[in-house]
C-alpha positions in Angstrom: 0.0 0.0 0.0 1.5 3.2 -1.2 2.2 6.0 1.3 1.4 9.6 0.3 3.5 12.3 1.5 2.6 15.4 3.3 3.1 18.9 1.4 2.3 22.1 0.6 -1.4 22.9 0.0 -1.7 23.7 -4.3 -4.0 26.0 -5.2 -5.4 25.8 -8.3 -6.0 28.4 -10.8 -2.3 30.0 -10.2 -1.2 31.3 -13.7 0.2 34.0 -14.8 -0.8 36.9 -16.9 -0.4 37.3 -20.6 2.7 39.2 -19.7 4.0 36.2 -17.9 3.2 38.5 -14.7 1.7 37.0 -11.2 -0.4 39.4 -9.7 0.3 40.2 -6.3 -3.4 39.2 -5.2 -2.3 35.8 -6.1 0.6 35.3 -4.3 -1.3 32.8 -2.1 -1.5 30.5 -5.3 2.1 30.2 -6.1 3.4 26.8 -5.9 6.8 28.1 -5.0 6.8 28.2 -1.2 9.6 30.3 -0.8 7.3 32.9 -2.8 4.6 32.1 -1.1 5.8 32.8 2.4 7.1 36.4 2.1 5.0 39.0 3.5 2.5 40.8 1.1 5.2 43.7 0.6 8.0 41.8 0.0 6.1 39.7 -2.4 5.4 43.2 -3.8 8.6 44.0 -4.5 9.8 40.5 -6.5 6.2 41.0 -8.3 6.6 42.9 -11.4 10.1 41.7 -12.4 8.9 37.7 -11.9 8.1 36.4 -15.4 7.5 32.4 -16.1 10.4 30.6 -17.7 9.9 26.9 -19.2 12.6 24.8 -17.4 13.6 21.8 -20.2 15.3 18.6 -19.2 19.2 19.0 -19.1 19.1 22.7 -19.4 21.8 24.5 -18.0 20.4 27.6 -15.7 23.4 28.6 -14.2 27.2 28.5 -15.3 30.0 27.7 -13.3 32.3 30.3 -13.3 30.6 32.9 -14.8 27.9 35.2 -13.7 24.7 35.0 -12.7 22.4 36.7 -14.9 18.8 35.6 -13.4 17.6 33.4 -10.5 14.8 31.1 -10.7 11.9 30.1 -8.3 10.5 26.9 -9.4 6.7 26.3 -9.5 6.7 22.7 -11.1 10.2 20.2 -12.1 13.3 20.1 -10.1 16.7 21.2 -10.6 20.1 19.8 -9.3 23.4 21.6 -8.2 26.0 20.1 -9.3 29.7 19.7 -8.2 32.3 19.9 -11.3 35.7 19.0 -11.0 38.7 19.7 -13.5 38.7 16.3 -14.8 35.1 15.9 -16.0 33.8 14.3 -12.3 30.9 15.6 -11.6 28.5 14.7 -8.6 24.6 16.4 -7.4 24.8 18.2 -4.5 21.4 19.3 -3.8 17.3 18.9 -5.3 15.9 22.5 -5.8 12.2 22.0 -6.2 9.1 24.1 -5.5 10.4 24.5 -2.0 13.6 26.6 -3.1 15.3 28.7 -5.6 18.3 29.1 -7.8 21.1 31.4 -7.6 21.5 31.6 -3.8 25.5 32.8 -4.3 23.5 36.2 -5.4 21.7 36.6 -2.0 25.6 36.1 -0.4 27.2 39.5 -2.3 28.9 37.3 -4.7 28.0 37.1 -8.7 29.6 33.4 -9.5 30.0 30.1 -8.6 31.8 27.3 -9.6 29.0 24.6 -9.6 26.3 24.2 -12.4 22.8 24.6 -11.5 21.4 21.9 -14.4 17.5 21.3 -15.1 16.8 17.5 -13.7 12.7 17.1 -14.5 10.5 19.4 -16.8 8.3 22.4 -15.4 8.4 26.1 -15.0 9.9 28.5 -13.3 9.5 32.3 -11.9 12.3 34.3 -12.9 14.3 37.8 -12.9 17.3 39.2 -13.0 19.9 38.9 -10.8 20.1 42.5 -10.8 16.3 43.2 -9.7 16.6 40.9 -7.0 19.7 42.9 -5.6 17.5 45.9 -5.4 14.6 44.4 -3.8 17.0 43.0 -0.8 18.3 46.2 -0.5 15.4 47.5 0.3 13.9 44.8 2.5 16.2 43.4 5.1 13.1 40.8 5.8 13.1 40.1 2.4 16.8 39.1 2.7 16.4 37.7 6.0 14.0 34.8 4.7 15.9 34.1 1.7 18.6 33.5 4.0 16.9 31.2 5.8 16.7 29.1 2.6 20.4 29.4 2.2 21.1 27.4 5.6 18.3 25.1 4.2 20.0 24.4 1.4 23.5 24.6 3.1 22.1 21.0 5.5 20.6 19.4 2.5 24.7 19.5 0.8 26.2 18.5 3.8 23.9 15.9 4.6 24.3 14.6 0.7 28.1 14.9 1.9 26.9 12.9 5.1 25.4 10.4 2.9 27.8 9.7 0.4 30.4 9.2 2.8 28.6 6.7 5.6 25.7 5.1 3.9 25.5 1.9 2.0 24.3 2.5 -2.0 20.6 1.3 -1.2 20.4 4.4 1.6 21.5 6.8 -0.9 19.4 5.6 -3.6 16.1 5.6 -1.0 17.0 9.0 0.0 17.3 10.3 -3.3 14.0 8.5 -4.8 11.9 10.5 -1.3 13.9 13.7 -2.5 12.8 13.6 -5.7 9.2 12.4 -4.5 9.1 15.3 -2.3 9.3 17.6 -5.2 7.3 16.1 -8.3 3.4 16.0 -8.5 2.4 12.6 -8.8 4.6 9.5 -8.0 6.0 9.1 -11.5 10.2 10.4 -11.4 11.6 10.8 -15.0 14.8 9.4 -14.5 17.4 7.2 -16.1 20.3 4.4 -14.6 22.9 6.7 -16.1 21.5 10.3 -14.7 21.1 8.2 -11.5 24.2 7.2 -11.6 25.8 10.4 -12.2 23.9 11.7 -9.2 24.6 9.6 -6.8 28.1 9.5 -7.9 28.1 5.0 -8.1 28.9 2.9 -11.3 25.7 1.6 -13.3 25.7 -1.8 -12.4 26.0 -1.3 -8.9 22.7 1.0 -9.1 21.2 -1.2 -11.6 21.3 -3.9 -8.8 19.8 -1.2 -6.2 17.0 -0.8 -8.4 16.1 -4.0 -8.9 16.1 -5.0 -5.4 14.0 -1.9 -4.6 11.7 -3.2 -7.9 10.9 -6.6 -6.4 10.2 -5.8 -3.1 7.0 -2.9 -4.5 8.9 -0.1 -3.6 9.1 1.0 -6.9 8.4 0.3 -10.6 10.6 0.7 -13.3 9.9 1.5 -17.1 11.8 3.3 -19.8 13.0 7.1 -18.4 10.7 6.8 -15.3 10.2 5.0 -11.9 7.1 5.0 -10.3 7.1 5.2 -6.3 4.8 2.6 -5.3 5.6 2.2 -1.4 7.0 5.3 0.0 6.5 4.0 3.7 9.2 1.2 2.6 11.4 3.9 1.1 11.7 5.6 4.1 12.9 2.7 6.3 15.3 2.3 3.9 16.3 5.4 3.8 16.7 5.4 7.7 18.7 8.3 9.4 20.0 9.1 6.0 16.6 11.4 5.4 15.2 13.9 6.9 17.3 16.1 8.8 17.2 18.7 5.7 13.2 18.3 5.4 13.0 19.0 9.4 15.3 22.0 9.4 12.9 24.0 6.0 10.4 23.3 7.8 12.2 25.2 11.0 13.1 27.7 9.2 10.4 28.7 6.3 7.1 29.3 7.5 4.4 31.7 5.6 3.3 34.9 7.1 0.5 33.7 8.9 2.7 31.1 10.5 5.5 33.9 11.8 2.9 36.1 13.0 1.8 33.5 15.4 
């Protein structure tokens, strides 16, 4: 029997404009939750420089090494940070989904970075210019203050990846990646191949093809071409164990929507 998840409340009807502009009346209906938890004038602020981007499977959003031009708030699909190294190694540190943003190194003073922020599942995005978004926190220390908040999020989701990597068994990982994922896509269907998986979770194909199919026979999950289908998420998370959750626990410390801080 499949487990659902608990997450943010969707309300339908959130599009935007013909200009690709939210109105600030519907901030309430943004998917993104870091969007959706500023106050009314923050939001106000972000508002009429936030147009809808497509975000397309494998795109690269941002460059390492170079700057920053726009940062993205996703409303739908998930994007992965990814570490680069000089030799062509490359490894995921962290899932941005609705819950997040990318282009955090602009909220720190800094323009660059040398990891790749890389498009892992198809959706959209709100987006603006790096530039605007300097403005805005400028003139909203609370505006900066939460987005901060999301840059310690993010900062325990890498070093628990690190955490992961280095202690836990392959079958750990893979669990804790498959509830990541889960925790960010609509549905229980993951586009996904062995070799992006692979890549991701930094672990030779055959070794994750065997993780897989061990995970596959015992109704945790179901595989077909490009996607697996979460079919037993209670079973995921005992095999995920102490590997998940510490990241999910501290968001949820630290991100709360204006109603919620008021209290």
């Amino acid at each position: 029997m499949q487990t659902h998840r608990a997450q943010a409340v969707r309300v339908p009807g959130s599009r935007p404009n013909k200009d690709g502009i939210v109105p600030t009346s519907m901030q309430s209906s943004c998917h993104n939750r870091l969007l959706a938890a500023l106050s009314p004038p923050d939001f106000a602020l972000l508002q009429p420089d936030l147009t809808t981007v497509p975000l397309r499977l494998g795109a690269v959003l941002i460059k390492a090494h170079a700057p920053i031009p726009r940062v993205y708030f996703v409303e739908d699909g998930i994007l992965s940070g990814i570490a680069l190294a000089a030799d062509g190694g490359q490894i995921e540190l962290a899932l941005i989904g609705r819950e997040g943003m990318i282009g955090t190194p602009v909220l720190l003073g800094t323009d660059r970075t040398p990891h790749e922020g890389r498009v892992q599942a198809n959706g959209y995005a709100w987006c603006m210019h790096a530039d605007a978004l300097r403005a805005a926190l400028r003139s909203s220390p609370t505006l900066h203050a939460l987005l901060l908040r999301y840059v310690q999020a993010l900062t325990i989701q890498i070093g628990c990846t690190a955490l992961a990597n280095s202690l836990y068994r392959l079958p750990q990982r893979l669990a804790r990646w498959l509830l990541m994922c889960h925790d960010r896509t609509e549905g229980d269907e993951l586009p996904t191949t062995h070799q992006f998986l692979s890549l991701m979770l930094g672990v030779n194909r055959p070794g994750l093809t065997a993780a897989v199919s061990v995970f596959e026979r015992s109704g945790m999950i179901r595989r077909q071409r490009g996607i697996i289908t979460i079919r037993d998420r209670a079973a995921l998370l005992a095999a995920a164990g102490a590997s998940y959750g510490a990241p999910e626990a501290e968001y949820a410390r630290l991100i709360a929507g204006p109603a919620e801080s008021q209290a």
